[in-house]
N, C-alpha and C positions, 0 to 999 in steps of 0.2 A: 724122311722125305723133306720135312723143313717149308721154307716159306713156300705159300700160295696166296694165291691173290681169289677172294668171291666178288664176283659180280649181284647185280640185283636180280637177277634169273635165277644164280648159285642160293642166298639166301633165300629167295621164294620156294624156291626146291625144299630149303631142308626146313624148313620153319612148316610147311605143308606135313613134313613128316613127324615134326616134334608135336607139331597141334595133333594130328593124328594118336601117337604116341599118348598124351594127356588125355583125351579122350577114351582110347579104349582101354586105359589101364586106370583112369579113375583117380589120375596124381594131381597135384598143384602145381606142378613147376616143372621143367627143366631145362637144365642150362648144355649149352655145346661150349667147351672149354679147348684149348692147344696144351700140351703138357707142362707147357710157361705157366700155367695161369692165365691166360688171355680169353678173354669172352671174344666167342664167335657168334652166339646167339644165344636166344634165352624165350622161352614160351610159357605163360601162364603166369600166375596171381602171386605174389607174397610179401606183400608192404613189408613188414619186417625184415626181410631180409636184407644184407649189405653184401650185391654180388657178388663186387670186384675181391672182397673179402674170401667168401665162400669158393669163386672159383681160385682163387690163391691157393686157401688152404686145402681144396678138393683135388689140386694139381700134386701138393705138398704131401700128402697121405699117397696118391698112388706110388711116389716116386718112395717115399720111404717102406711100400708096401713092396715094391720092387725089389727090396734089399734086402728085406724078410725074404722074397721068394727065391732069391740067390742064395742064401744061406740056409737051405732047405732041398736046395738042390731043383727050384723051378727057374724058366727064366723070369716069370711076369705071372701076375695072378691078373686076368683079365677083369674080373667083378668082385666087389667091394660091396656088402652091406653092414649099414649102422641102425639098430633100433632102438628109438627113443618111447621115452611115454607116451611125447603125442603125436611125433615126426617120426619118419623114418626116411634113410636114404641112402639108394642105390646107384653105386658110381661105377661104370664099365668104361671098359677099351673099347675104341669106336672103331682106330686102327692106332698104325703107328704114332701116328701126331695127337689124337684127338680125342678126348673123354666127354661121357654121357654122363650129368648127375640131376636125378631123379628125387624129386622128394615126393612124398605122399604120405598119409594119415592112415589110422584105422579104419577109414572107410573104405578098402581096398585092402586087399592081401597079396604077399612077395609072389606067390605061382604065377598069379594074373602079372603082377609088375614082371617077373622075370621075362615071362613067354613075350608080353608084347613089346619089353625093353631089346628084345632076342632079332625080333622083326623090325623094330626102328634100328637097329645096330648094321643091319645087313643091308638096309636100303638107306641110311647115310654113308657108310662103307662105300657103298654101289657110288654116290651121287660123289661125294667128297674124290674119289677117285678120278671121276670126271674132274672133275677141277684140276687135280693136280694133273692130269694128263692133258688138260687142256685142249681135247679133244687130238693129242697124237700118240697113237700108238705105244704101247709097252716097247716095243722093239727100242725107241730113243737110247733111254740109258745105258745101253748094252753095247751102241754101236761103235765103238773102237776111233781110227782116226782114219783120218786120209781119204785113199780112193773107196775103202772101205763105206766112208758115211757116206760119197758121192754116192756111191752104187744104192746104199739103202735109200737116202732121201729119193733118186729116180723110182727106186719101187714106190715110194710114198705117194710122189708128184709126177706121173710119169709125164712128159710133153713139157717141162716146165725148164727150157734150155732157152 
């Protein structure tokens, strides 16, 4: 899909669903990252950490995790877990552009992180989509040229001559 532009509405949107996220699944953090490495947002605690770092390297891991699943015969392995002694972190496919990465302790267990990282995935999916559609229809990309787009955009806009 490639560039989108978030509004202050867009980020209230998904930062509601990241705190949500942290919340019922009992984590410290999570970042919304682009498959660049690019911080889209970021919820919850962890002084230590050096973001721009983390989503770098968090971007850098899926994409060579991607070539692992090519040479296995997948296209893409959508979730990635790492467990540490006292960290652990779970990084997903959010869609095409966009990763989830998750950190949390043993104060919580992967079932609970999984199911509720499952449900933040499908309702930033949902929200993120909006964005990039920018409130127009799926139909856009698809529409050809000419009198073609003319005819669709009147389905869109109809009176709009």
């Amino acid at each position: 899909m490639g560039d989108f532009v978030l509004y202050k509405e867009d980020i209230d949107r998904i930062n509601k669903i990241l705190s949500h996220l942290i919340t019922e699944s009992a984590s410290a953090y999570v970042l919304l990252i682009n498959k660049d490495g690019n911080l889209i947002s970021q919820v919850g605690f962890s002084p230590n950490i050096n973001v721009t770092s983390l989503a770098a390297l968090a971007a850098g891991s899926f994409a060579s995790t991607k070539a692992i699943a090519t040479l296995i015969g997948e296209t893409e392995f959508s979730v990635m877990f790492h467990q540490g002694e006292k960290e652990n972190i779970h990084i997903s496919l959010v869609d095409e552009d966009v990763i989830m990465v998750l950190i949390f302790d043993d104060r919580t267990n992967l079932g609970l992180v999984k199911m509720i990282a499952g449900q933040a995935k499908a309702k930033l999916g949902a929200a993120l989509k909006d964005v990039k559609n920018n409130g127009i229809p799926d139909v856009m990309p698809d529409m050809g040229g000419g009198e073609q787009v003319a005819d669709k955009l009147d389905l869109l806009f109809p009176g709009d001559k």
